[in-house]
VOGU-3710 file (C-alpha; in Angstrom, 3 decimals, decimal comma):
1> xxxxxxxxxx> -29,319/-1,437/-23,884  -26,317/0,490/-23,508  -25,789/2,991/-20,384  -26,797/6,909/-20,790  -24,307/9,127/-19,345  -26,476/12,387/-21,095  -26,995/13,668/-17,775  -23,287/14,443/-16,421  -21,906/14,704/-20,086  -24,027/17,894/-19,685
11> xxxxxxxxxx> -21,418/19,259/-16,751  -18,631/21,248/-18,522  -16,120/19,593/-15,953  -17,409/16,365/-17,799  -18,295/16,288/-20,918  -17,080/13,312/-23,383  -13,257/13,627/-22,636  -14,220/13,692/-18,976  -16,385/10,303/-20,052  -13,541/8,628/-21,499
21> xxxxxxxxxx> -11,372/9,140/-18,936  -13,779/7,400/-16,822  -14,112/4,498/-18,616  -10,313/4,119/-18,795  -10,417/4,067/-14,935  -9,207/1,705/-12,368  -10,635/1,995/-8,533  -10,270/-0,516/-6,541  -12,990/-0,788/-3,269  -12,027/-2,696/-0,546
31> xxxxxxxxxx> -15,059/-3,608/1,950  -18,986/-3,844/0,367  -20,541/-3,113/3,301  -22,648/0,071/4,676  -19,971/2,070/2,620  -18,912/0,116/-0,502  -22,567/-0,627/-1,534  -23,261/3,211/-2,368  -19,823/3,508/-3,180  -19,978/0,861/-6,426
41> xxxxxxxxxx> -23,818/2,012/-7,399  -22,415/5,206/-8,053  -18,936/4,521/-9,768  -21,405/1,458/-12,142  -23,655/4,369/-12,812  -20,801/7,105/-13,809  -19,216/4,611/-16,221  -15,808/3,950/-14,595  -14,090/1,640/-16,312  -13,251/-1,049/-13,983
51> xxxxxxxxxx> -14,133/-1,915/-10,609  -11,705/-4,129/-7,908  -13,690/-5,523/-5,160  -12,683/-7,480/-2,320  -13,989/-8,591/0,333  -13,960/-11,843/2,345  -17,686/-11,797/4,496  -20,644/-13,399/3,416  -24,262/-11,793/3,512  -25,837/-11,188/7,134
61> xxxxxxxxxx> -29,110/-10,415/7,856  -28,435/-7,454/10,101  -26,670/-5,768/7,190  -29,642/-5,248/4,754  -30,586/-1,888/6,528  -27,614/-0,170/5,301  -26,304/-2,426/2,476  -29,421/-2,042/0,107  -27,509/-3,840/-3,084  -28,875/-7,020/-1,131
71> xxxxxxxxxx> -31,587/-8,719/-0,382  -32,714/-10,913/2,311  -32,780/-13,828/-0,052  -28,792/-13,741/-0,673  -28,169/-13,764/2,920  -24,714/-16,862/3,160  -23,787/-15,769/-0,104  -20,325/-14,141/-0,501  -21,046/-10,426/-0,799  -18,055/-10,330/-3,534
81> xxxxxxxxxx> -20,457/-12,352/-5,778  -23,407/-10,543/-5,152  -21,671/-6,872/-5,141  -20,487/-7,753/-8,521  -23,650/-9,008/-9,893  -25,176/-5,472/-8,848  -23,070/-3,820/-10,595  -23,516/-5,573/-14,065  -26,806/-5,146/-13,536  -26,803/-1,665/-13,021
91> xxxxxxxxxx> -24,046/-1,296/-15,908  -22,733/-4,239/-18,096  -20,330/-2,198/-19,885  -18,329/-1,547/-16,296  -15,408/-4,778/-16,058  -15,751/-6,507/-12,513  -12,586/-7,938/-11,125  -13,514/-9,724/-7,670  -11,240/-10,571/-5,042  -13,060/-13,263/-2,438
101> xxxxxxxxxx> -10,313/-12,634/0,339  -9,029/-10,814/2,893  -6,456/-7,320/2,388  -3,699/-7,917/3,752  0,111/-7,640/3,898  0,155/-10,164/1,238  -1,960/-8,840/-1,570  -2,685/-5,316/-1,052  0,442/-3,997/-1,997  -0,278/-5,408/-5,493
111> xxxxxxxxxx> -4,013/-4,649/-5,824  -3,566/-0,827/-4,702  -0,490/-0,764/-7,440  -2,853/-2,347/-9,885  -5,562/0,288/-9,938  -5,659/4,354/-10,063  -7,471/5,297/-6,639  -8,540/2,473/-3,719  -11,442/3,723/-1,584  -11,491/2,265/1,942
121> xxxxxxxxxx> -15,083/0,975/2,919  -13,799/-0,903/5,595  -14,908/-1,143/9,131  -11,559/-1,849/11,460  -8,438/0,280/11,945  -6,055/-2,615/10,618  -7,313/-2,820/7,396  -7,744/1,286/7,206  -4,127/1,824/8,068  -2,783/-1,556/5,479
131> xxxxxxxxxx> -4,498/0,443/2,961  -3,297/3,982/3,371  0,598/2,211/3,968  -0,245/0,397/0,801  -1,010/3,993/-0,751  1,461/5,794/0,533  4,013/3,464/-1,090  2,272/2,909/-4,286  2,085/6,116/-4,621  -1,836/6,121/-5,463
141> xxxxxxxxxx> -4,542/8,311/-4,206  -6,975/7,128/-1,503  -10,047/7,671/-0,094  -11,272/6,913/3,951  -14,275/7,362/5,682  -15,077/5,999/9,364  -18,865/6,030/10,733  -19,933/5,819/14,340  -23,162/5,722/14,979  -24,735/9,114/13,809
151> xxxxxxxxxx> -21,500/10,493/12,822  -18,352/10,046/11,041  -15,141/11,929/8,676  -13,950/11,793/5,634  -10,069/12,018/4,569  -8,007/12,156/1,170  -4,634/10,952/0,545  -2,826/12,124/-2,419  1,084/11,643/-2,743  1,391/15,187/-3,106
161> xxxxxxxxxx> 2,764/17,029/0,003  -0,470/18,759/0,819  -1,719/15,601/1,821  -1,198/14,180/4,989  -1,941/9,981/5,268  -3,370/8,440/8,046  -0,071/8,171/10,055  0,708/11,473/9,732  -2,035/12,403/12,234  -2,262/9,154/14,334
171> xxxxxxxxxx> 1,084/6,825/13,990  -0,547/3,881/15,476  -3,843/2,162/14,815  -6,188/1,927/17,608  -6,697/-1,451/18,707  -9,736/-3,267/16,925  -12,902/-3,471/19,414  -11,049/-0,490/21,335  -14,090/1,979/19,866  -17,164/1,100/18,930
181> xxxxxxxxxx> -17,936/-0,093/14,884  -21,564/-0,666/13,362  -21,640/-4,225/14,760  -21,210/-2,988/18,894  -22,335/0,563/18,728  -25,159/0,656/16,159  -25,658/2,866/13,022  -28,818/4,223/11,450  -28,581/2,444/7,684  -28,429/5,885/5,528
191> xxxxxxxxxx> -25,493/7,206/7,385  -22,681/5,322/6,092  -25,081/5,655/3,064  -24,415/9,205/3,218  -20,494/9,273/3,981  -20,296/6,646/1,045  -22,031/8,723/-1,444  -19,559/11,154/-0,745  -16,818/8,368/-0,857  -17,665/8,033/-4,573
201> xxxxxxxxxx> -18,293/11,661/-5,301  -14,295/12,802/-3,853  -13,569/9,747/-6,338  -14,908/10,763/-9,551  -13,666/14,429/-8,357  -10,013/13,110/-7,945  -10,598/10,820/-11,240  -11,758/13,747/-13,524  -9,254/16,006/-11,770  -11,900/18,436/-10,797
211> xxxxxxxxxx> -11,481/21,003/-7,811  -12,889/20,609/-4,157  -10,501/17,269/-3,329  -10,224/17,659/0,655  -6,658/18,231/0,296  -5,092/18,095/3,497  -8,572/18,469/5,244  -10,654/16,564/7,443  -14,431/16,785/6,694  -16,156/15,703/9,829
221> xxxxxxxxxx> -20,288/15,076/9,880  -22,923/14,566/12,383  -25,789/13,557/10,888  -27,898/13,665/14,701  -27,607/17,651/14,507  -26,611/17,565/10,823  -23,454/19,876/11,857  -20,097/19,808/10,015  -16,563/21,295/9,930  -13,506/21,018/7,754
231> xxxxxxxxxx> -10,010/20,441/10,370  -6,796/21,109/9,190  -4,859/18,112/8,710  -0,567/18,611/8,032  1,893/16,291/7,334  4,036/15,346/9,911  7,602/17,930/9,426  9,868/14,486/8,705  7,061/13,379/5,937  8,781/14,279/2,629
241> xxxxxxxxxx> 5,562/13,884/-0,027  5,608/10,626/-1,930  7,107/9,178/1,224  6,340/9,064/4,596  8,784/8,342/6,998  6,993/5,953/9,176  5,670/3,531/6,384  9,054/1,582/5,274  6,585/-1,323/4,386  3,676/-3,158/5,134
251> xxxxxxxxxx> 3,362/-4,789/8,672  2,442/-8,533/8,434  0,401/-10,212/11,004  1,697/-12,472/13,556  1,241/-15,714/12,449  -1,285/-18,071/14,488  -3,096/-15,437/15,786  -6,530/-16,950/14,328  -7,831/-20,509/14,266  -10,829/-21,991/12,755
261> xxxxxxxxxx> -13,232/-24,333/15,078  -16,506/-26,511/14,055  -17,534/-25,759/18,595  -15,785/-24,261/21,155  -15,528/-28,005/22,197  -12,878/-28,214/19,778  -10,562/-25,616/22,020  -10,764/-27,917/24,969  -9,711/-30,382/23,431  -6,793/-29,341/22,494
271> xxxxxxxxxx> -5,708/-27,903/25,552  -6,688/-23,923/25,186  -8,811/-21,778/27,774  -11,779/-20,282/26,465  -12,082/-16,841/27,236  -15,350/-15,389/26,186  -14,045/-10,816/26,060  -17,942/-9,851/24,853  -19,659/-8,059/26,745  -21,806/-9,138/30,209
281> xxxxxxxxxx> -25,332/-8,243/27,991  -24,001/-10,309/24,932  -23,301/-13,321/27,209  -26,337/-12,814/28,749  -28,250/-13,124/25,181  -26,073/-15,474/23,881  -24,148/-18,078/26,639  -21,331/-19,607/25,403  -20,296/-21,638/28,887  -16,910/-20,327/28,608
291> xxxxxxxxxx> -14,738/-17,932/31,776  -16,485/-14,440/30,857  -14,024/-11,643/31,182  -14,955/-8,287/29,132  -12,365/-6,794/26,854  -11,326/-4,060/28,577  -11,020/-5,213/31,801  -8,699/-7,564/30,373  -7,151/-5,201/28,744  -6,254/-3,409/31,728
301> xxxxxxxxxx> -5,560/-6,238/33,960  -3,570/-9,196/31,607  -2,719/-11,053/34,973  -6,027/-12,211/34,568  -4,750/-14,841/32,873  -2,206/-17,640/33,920  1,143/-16,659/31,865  1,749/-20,524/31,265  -1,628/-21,506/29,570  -2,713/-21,107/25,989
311> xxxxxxxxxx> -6,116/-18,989/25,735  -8,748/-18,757/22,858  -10,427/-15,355/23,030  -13,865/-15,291/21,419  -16,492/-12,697/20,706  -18,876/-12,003/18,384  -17,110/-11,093/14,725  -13,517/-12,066/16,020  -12,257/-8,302/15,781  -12,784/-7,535/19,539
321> xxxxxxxxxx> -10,454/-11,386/20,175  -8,016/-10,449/17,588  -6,802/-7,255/18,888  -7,392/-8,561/22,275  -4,632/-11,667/21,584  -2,364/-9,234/19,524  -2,042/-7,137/23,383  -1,732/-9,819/25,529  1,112/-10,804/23,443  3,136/-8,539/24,082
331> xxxxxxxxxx> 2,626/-9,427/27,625  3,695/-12,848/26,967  0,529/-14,609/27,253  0,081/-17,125/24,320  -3,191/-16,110/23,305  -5,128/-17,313/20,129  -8,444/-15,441/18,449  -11,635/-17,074/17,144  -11,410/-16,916/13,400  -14,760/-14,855/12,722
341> xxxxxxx> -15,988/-15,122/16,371  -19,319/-16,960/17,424  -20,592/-16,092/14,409  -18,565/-17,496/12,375  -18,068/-20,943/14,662  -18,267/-23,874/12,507  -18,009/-22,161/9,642
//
């Protein structure tokens, strides 16, 4: 059966040039989570072209209430697998190019290059911010959103100089675990539905050239009073559109920041302190043995820790330990992170 696009071939803004310039389309998506699912269901259904995906978790069971392109029997299964699958089977004439990894300063360069828009369904600052520098240099449009809890915004890059990127209004990413994502805060599943359904729409917009883009706007939503405003977002004065004068290129990680462990065991044994950052009610649910000391008092107090002794943070996804080790750092302390936190461990 082949796919029936009668129904927005019927928009004069569409129509069948509109159609083909869909299916000549590139978008890349990086993240298929809360936002990504309703992000690819829509783009399948339109008829874009071709689809990048990539994404490096497998299938939880606490993400089916807002990830509804699973099901609870492909929970361990790598969601770029699955993701794709969903979208052949929504539309086989869409091409699939899947990317089982990580973005990073490695690859994403390349992949953003590679396609015509990249639409950031991601749920931590370091990847939003290697994705608009990756934009910004490429030269390629991009779409963000960021949920919390109820709430959340929406943001458009463009390399034109209405368009301000994501360092134009903050220069430096907050710290991962800093603020609250889905996995410490909570979220109610159809509100990232919501902000990705708009993703895709401000995709097919930009795509089809069409008017209403966001440019150099912030749309901000809360979905607990179901207010909304539009902010005013300018490029910094020393941002000359393509470029932007803090992005000269993309900012690698520190090597050995992560490690992989079968047990916790493991870190003993070769000589690190466990530190275990999560909270004093996650510890309490789920003991790990280890010195508890929460992130942020940590944060504010680094002489916590002995200067002299290797540490391996740990906490629940890894996200909270990785930005954790990446401060202490700079204060000298030779900290590691849990690759993927407890959950993760032995993995």
């Amino acid at each position: 059966m082949q796919p029936d696009y009668s129904r927005q071939l019927l928009l004069k803004e569409i129509g069948p040039e509109g159609q083909a310039v869909l299916a000549r389309s590139r978008v890349l998506v990086v993240g298929l989570g809360g936002l990504g699912s309703p992000v690819i269901q829509y783009l399948a259904g339109a008829g874009v072209g071709c689809l990048g995906l990539i994404d490096a978790d497998r299938l939880d069971a606490s993400n089916l209430h807002r990830q509804p392109i699973y099901t609870l029997a492909q929970v361990g299964q790598p969601k770029v697998s699955l993701a794709s699958a969903a979208v052949t089977a929504i539309n086989p004439s869409v091409r699939v190019e899947t990317h089982a990894a990580k973005l990073s300063a490695e690859n994403a360069l390349e992949l953003v290059r590679a396609h015509d828009i990249v639409i950031d369904c991601s749920d931590n600052f370091q990847t939003k911010y290697l994705i608009n520098d990756a934009a910004v240099l490429a030269q390629k449009p991009a779409v963000f959103a960021s949920v919390y809890q109820y709430e959340g915004q929406i943001q458009v890059y463009k390399p034109e100089a209405e368009h301000a990127c994501l360092r134009c209004l903050w220069p430096d990413a907050v710290a991962d675990g800093v603020v609250g994502n889905c996995a410490l805060a909570g979220v109610l599943g159809p509100v990232p539905g919501a902000f990705g359904a708009l993703q895709a729409l401000l995709t097919l917009k930009i795509l089809l050239q069409m008017h209403g883009q966001l440019a150099g706007e912030l749309l901000l939503l809360d979905f607990m009073n179901f207010s909304s405003a539009k902010i005013k977002a300018p490029r910094r004065p020393q941002c000359a559109a393509p470029s932007c004068a803090l992005i000269q290129g993309l900012r690698r990680e520190e090597p050995g920041l992560e490690m992989r462990l079968r047990s916790l065991a493991e870190a003993a044994e070769q000589g690190l302190e466990v530190i275990d950052i999560r909270t004093a009610q996650e510890v309490t649910a789920q003991p790990t043995g280890a010195r508890h000391i929460p992130m942020g008092q940590l944060l504010a107090n680094p002489g916590l820790l002995q200067s002299d002794r290797q540490v391996l943070l740990v906490c629940a996804s890894g996200k909270r330990s990785l930005a954790t080790a990446q401060e202490l750092r700079k204060h000298g302390i030779a900290a590691r992170s849990l690759a993927g936190g407890l959950l993760r461990l032995g993995h």
